[in-house]
FIKOLZA-1660 file (N, C-alpha, C; in steps of 0.1 Angstrom, whole numbers, plus 5000, padded with zeros to 4 digits):
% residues 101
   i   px   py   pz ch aa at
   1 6489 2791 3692  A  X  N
   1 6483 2785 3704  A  X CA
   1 6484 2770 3703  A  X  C
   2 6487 2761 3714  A  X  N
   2 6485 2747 3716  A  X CA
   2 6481 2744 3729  A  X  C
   3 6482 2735 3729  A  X  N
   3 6473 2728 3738  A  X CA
   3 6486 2727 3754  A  X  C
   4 6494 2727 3749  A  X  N
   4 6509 2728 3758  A  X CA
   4 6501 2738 3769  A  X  C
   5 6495 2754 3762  A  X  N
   5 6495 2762 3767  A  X CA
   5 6486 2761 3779  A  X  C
   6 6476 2751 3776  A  X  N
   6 6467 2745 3787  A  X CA
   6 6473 2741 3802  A  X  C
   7 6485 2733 3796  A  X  N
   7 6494 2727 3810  A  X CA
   7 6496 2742 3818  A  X  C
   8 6501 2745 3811  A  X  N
   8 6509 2755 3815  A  X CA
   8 6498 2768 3821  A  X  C
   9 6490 2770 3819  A  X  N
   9 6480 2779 3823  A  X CA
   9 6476 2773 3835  A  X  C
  10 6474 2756 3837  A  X  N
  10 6472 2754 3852  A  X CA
  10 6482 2752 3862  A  X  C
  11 6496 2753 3856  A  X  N
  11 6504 2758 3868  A  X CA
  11 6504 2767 3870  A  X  C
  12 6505 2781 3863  A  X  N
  12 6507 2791 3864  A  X CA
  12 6497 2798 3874  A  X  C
  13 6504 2811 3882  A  X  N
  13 6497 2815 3891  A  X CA
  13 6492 2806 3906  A  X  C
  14 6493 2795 3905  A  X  N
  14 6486 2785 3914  A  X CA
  14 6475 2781 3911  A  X  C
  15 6472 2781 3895  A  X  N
  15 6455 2774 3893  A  X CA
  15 6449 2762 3900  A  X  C
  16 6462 2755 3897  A  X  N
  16 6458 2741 3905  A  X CA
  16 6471 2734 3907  A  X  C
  17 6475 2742 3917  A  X  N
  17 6491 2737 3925  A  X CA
  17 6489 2724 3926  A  X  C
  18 6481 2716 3934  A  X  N
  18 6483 2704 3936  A  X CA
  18 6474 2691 3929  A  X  C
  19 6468 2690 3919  A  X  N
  19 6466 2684 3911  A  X CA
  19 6476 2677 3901  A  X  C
  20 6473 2663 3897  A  X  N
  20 6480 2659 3890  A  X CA
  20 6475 2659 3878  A  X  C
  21 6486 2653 3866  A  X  N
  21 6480 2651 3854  A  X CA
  21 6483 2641 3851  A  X  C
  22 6468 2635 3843  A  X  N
  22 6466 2630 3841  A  X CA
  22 6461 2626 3825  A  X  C
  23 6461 2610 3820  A  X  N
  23 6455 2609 3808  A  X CA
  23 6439 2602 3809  A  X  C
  24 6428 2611 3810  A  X  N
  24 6414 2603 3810  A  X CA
  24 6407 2603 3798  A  X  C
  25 6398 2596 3796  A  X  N
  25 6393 2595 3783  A  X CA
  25 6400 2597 3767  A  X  C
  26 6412 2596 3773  A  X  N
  26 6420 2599 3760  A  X CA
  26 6425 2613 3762  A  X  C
  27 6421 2617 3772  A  X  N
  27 6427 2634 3770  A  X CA
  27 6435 2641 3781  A  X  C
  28 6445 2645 3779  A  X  N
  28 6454 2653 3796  A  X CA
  28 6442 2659 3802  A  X  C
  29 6442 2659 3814  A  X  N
  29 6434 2659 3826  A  X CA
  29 6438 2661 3836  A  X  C
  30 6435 2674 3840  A  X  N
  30 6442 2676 3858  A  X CA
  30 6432 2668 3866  A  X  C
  31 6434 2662 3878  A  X  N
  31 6433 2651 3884  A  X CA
  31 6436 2657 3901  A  X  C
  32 6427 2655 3912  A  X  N
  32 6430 2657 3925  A  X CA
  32 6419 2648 3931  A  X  C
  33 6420 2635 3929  A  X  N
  33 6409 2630 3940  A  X CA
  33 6397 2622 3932  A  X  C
  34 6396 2635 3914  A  X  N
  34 6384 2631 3907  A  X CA
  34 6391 2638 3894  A  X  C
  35 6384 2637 3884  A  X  N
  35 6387 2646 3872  A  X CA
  35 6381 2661 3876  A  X  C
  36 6391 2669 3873  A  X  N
  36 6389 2689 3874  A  X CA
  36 6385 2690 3861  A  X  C
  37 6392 2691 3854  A  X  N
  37 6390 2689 3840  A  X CA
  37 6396 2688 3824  A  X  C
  38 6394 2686 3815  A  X  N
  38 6403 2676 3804  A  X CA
  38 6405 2687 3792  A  X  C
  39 6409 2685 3780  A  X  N
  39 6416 2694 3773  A  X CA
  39 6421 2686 3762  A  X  C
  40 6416 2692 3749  A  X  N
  40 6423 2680 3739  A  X CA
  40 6425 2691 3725  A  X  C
  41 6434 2687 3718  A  X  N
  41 6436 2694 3703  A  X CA
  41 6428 2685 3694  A  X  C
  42 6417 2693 3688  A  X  N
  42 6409 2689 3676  A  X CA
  42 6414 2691 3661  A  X  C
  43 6410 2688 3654  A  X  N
  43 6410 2695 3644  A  X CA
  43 6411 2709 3636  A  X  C
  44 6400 2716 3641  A  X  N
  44 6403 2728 3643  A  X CA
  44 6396 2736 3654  A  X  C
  45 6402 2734 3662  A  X  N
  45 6396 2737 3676  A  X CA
  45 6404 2729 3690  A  X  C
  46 6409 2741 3700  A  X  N
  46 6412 2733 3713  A  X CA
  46 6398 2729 3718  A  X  C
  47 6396 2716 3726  A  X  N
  47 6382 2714 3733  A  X CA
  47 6388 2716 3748  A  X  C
  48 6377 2720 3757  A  X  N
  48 6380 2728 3771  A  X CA
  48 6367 2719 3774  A  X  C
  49 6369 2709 3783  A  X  N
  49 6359 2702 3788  A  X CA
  49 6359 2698 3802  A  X  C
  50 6352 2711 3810  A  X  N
  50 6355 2713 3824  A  X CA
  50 6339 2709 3828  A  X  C
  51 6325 2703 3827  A  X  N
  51 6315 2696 3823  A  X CA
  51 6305 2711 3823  A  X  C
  52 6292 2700 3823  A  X  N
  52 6283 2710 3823  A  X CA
  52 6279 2723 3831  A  X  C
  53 6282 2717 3847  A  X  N
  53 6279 2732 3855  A  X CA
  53 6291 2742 3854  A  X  C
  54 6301 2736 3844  A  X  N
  54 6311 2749 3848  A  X CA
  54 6305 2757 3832  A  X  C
  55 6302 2755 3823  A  X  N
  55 6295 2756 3812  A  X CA
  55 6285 2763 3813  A  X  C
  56 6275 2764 3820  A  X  N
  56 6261 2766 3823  A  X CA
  56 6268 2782 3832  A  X  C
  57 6277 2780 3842  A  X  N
  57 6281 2789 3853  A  X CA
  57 6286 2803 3847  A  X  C
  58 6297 2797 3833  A  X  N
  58 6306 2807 3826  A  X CA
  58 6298 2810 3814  A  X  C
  59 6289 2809 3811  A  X  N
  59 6282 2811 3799  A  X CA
  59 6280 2819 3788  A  X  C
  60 6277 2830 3800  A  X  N
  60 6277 2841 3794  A  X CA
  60 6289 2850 3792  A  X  C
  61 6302 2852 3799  A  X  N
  61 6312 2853 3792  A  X CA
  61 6320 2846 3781  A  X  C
  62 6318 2833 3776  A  X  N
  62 6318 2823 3767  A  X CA
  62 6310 2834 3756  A  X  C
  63 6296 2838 3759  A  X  N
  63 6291 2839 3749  A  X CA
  63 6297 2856 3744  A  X  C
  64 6300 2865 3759  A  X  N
  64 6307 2873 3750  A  X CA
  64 6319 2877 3744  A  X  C
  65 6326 2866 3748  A  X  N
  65 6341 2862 3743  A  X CA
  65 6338 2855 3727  A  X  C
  66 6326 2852 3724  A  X  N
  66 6327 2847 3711  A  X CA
  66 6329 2835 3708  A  X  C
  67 6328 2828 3721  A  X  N
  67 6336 2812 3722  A  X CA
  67 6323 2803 3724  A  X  C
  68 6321 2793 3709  A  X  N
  68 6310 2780 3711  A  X CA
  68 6317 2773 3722  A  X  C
  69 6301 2767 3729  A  X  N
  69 6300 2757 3741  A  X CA
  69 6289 2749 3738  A  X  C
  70 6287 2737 3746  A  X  N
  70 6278 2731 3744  A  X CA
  70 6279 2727 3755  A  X  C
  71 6268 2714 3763  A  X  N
  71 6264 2710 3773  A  X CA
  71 6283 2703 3780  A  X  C
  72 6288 2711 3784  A  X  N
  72 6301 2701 3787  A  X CA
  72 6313 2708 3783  A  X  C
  73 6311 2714 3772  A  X  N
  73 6323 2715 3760  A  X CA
  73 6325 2727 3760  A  X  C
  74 6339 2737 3758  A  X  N
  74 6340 2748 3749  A  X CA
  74 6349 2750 3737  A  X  C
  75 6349 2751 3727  A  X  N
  75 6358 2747 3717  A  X CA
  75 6365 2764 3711  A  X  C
  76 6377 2761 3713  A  X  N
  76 6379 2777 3713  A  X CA
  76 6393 2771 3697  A  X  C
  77 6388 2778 3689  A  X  N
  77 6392 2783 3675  A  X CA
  77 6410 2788 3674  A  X  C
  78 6415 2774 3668  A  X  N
  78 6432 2781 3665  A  X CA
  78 6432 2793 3662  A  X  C
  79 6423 2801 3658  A  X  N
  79 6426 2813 3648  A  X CA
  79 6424 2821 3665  A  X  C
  80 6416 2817 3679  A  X  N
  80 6412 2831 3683  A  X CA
  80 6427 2826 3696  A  X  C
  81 6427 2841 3704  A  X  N
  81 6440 2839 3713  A  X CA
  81 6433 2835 3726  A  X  C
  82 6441 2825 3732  A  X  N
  82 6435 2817 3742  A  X CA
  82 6437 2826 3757  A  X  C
  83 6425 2822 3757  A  X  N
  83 6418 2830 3772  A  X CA
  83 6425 2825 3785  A  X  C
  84 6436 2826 3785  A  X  N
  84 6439 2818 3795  A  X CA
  84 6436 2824 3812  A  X  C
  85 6433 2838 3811  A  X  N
  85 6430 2840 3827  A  X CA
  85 6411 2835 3827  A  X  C
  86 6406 2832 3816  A  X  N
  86 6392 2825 3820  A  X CA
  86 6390 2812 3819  A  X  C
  87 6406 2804 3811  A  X  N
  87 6407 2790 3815  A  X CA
  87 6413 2789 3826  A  X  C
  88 6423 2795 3835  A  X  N
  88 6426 2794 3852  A  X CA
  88 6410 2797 3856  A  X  C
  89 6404 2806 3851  A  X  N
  89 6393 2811 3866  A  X CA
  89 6379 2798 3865  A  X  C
  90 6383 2789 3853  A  X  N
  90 6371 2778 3852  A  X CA
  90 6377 2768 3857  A  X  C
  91 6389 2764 3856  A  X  N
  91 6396 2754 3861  A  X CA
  91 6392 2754 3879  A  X  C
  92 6402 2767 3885  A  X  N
  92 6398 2770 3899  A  X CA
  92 6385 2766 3902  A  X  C
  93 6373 2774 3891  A  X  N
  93 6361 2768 3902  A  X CA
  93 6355 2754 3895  A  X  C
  94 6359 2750 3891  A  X  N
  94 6358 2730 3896  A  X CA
  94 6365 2729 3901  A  X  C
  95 6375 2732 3907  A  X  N
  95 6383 2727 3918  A  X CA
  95 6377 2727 3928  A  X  C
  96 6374 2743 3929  A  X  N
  96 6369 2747 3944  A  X CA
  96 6357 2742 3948  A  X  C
  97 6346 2744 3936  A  X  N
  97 6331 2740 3938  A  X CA
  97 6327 2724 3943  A  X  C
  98 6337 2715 3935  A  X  N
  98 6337 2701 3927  A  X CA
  98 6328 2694 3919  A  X  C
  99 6323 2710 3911  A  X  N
  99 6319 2705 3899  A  X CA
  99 6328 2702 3892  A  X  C
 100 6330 2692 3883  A  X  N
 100 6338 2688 3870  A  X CA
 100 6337 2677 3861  A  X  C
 101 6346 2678 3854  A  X  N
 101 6341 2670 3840  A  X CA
 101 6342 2656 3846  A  X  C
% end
């Protein structure tokens, strides 16, 4: 898994056709108007930082996917296989909502 696979999970399908990317805070960021939300390779961990209401919203699938989050953050583990139809469906709703990071 890398972080590549993030780009690519928000074209894919039409997650977010028309957004750009972007570099904010130091991190690739899809970009329409405002930040949707950002994405960075840690140490040991991708971080998924789509902010707090999308965090608060997905929570509980977060919690039964086995994936730490915090107020903002989800940090999903090189070892686990990346969710990518629940990173498209968090992405989409900051898009749609305009909650975001």
């Amino acid at each position: 898994m890398c972080a590549g696979s993030f780009r690519a999970s928000g074209r894919r399908c039409g997650a977010l056709p028309d957004c750009e990317e972007r570099i904010s805070w130091s991190m690739p960021t899809y970009w329409q108007g405002r930040n949707i939300i950002h994405f960075a390779a840690n140490k040991k961990h991708i971080g998924l930082y789509p902010g707090p209401e999308a965090v608060a919203h997905f929570s509980e699938e977060l919690d039964q996917r086995g994936l730490a989050h915090s107020k903002g953050s989800i940090r999903i583990p090189y070892s686990y296989a990346l969710p990518l139809d629940l990173v498209e469906r968090i992405a989409t709703w900051c898009q749609e909502t305009g909650n975001h990071a």
